[in-house]
N, C-alpha and C positions, 0 to 999 in steps of 0.2 A: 504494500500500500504506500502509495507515494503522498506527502502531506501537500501537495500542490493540485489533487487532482478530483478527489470527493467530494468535498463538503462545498457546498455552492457558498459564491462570492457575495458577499453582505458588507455595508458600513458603520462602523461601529458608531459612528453620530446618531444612526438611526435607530440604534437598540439601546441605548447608555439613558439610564433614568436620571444625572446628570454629567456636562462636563464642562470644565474648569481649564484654564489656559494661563499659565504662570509665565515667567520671564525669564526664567532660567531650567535648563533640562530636572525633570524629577528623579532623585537618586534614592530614596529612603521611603516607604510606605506603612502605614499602621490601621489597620481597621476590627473593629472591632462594632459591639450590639449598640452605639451608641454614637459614634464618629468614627469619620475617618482625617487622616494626619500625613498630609507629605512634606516631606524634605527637599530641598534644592542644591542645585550644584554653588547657590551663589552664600548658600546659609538659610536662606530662607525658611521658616516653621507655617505651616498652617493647616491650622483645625476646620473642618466644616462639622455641623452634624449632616446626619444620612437623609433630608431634606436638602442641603445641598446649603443650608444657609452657613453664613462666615461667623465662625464663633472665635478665632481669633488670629492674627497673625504676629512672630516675631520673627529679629533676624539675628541671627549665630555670627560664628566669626570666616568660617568656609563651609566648604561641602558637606553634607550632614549624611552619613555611611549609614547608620545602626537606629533603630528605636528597641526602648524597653519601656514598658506601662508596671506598675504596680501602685495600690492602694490611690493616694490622689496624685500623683506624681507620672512626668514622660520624663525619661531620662532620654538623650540622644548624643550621639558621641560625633563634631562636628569642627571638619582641617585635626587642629591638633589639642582640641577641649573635650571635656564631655561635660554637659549642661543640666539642671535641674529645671522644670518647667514645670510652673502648677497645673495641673488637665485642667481648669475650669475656666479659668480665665488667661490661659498663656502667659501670665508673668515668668519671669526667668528666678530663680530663685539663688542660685548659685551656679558657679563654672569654675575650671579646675583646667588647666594645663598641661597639660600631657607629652611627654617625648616621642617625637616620632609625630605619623600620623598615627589618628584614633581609628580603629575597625571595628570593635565588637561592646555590646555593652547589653548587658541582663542584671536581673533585678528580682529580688524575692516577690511575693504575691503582693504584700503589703508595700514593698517599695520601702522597707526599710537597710537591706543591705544592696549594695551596686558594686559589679564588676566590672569594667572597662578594660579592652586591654589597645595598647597602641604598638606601631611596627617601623623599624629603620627598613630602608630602602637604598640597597648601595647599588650607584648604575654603573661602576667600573662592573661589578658581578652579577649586576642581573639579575640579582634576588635576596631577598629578605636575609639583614644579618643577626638582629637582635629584635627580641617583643619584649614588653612589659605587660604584667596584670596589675590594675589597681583595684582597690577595695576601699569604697567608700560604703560613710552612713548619711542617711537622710538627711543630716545641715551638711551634708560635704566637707563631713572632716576626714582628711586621708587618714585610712586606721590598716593600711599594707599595701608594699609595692614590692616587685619581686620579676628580677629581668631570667630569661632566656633567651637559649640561641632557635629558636622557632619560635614559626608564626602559627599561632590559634585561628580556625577556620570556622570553626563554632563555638556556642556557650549554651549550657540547658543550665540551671540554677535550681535547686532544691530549699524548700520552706525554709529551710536549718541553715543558709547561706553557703552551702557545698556545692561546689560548681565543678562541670567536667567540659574540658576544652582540649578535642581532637586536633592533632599538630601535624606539620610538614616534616620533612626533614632536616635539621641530620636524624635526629632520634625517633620522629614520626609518634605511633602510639598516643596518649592519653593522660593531661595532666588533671588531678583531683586536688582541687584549691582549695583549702580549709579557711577557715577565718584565722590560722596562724601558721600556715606555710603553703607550699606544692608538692605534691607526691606524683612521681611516674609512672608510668603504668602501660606496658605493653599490649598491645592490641595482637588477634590472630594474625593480621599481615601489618608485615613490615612497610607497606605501601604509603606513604604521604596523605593526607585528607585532604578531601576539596571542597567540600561543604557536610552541613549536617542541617536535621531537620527536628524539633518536637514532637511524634507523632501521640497517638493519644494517650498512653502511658511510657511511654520509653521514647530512647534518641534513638536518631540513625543516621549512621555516618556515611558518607561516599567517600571513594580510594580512587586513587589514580591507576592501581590495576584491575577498577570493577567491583573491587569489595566491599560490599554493603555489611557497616557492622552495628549492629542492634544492642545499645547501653539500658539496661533499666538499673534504676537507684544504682549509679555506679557501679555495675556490673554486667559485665560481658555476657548477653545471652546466648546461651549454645541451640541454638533452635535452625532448621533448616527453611527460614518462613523467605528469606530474604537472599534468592538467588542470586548468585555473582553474575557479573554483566561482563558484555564482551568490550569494553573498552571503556574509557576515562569518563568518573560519573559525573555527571554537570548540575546538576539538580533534581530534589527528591521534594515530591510533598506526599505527608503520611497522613491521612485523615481519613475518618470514614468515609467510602467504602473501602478501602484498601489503601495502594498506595500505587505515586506514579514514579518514575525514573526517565531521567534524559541521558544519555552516553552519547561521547565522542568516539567515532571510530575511526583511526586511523589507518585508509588505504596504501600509502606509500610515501617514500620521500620529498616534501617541498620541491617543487621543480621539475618532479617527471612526471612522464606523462598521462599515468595516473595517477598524480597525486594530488594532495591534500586530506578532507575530512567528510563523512558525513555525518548527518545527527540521525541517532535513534531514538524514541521513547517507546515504555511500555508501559500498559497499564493492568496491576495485579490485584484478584480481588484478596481479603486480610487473612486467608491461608495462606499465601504466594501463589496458587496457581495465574500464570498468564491467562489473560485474555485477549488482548490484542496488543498491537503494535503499528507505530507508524514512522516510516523511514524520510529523509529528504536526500536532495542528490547533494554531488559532493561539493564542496565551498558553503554551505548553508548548515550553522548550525545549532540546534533545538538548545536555547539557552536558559528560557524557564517552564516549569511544569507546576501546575496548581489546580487542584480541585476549589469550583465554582458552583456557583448557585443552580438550585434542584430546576430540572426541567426534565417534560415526562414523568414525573415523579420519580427521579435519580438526579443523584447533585453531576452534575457536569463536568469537563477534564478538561483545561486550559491548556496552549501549548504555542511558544514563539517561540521565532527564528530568524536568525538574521542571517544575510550572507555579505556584509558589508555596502552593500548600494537597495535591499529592500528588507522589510519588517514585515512576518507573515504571523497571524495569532489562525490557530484552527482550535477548534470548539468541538469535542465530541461527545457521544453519552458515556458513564464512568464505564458501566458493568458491557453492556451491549457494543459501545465503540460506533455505534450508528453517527455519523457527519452532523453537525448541526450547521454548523457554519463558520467562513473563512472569511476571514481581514486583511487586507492589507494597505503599508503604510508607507513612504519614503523616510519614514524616524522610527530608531530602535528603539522595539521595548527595554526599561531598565532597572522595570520594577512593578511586584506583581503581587497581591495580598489577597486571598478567597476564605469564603465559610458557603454553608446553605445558602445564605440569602442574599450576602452580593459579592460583587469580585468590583478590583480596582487595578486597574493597568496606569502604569505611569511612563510616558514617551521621554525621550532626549530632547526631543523641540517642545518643552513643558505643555504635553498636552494632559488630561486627566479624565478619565472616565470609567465612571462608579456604575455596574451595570445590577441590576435588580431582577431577583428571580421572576417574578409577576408577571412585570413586562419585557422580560427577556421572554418570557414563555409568550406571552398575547402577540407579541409580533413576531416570531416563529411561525405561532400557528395562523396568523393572518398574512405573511409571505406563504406558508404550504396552501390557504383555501386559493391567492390569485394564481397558483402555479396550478391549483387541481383547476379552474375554472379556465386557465388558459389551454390545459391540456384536451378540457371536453372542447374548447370552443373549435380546437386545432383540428382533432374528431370530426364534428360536427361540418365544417368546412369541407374537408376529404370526404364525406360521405354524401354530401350535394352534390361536388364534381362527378361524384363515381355516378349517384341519380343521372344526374345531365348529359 
């Protein structure tokens, strides 16, 4: 199945229950039964609620990477700070300066313990030399910082402020951050991480050689639910009904003549059996996957692509895999937030569109009655000719 060829071509202005146009590309997204929150590449913070109305805007010091929500607090880690903001009225509460850039930040339930961590970046080597974790408390008093030589790729955080953050190389494997040190912790593959996800009791990690590894309460599940994949995992979303996964597959060497990359997803219902799958050709590749709002009565399966000059989102059902519909955009998607009830895509050229299960559904089914009504009319037409 080619993701350029099923699912009939649709505008996403014309399904989006609202959308919002900012001034700088959107890097950071947060939604949630109440509001949603994007980020900018300029700093930029802002809140709507899910009416679409502006309930507040501030602005940070750079690009705004990470959000974390707990109790009445958005914490967002943004250039080289990570910021307290009250959710109600977007006042800033505190900010805190950080070495390096900021990438990742999580927060107990309550929003009284924060973990930040920020990354050196050396371009004589081309890759990450040192990270730090920070640990802050709710007035942003730094209460630990603690450097390594990798970069954290995720962060899940437990009630008790125990946090586990999947790492690169050299050491790779799993740091377990206490509120008064890090512990290491090896992982079944020695493989680098490239992202992780919360699913709905446990984490799960992706690998650079395919390894999906399953954390619950810091501990390595031995379960066979989560199939290795045949090449570099790019994004996972874990939610009911299952979960999805993007891989990169690498067909050969930069420069020949077959080569480069294609992207694969799949999507598994929460034994791991496969259901479907959908492939793109090579240079185009599936870079976020996200379970979205119920239509047909099944939450739906998000999926974009870029191949550097176009932005493709396909839409299909979670369990069945039937097409709903396809997007496309000359601005990369670059950030992507879903539940049941709506999903929000956030564009490079700051576009924003918050789409609602309701009327994602009513206009589906009102595109399929003018498609059935053009198809009898088409009928209808052929069957006078053939009279005459």
């Amino acid at each position: 199945m080619r993701i350029m060829e099923e699912a009939p071509l649709r505008d996403l202005r014309d399904l989006a229950w609202f959308e919002r146009n900012l001034d700088a590309g959107i890097s950071a997204l947060h939604l949630d039964d109440e509001r949603l929150i994007a980020g900018d590449w300029d700093g930029g913070l802002h809140c709507w609620d899910l009416e679409g109305e502006t309930q507040w805007t501030v602005k940070a010091s750079n690009r705004v990477s990470d959000f974390a929500v707990g109790g009445r607090w958005l914490y967002a880690v943004c250039g080289r700070d990570v910021v307290s903001i009250e959710l109600s009225s977007g006042e800033i509460c505190w900010e805190h300066e950080l070495e390096g850039s900021s990438d990742l930040v999580a927060c107990t339930p309550e929003g009284e313990t924060i973990l930040a961590t920020s990354s050196v970046f050396d371009l004589e080597m081309n890759d990450f030399i040192e990270s730090t974790i920070w640990r802050f408390n709710s007035e942003g008093k730094l209460l630990h910082q603690d450097s390594i030589d990798e970069r954290p790729w995720a962060i899940s955080m437990r009630k008790d402020g125990v946090a586990f953050l999947p790492l690169s190389r050299p050491r790779c494997g799993m740091i377990r951050a206490t509120p008064e040190e890090l512990y290491h912790t090896p992982l079944p593959t020695s493989s680098p991480a490239t992202c992780g996800t919360i699913a709905q009791t446990h984490t799960v990690v992706g690998h650079v050689d395919g390894t999906l590894t399953c954390i619950d309460d810091g501990m390595v599940m031995d379960d066979d639910t989560y199939t290795n994949q045949p090449g570099t995992i790019e994004s996972i979303s874990a939610t009911e009904p299952g979960f999805l996964v993007s891989i990169v597959i690498e067909q050969g060497a930069v420069g020949a003549g077959f080569g480069g990359a294609e992207g694969l997803a799949r999507s598994y219902d929460e034994k791991g059996k496969l259901l479907w799958q959908i492939e793109t050709e090579l240079g185009r590749n599936i870079e976020h996957v996200m379970y979205g709002p119920v239509v047909n009565d099944q939450a739906s399966a998000w999926f974009t692509s870029w191949d550097k000059r176009k932005s493709v989102v396909e839409v299909r059902e979670a369990i069945q895999g039937a097409p709903l519909l396809r997007s496309e955009s000359d601005s990369r998607v670059t950030s992507i937030e879903g539940n049941r009830e709506y999903l929000a895509l956030g564009l490079e050229d700051g576009t924003l569109y918050l789409i609602e299960s309701d009327l994602l559904s009513r206009r589906l089914s009102s595109i399929d009655e003018i498609k059935d009504e053009s198809h009898r009319s088409d009928l209808a037409e052929k069957l006078r000719r053939l009279r005459s």
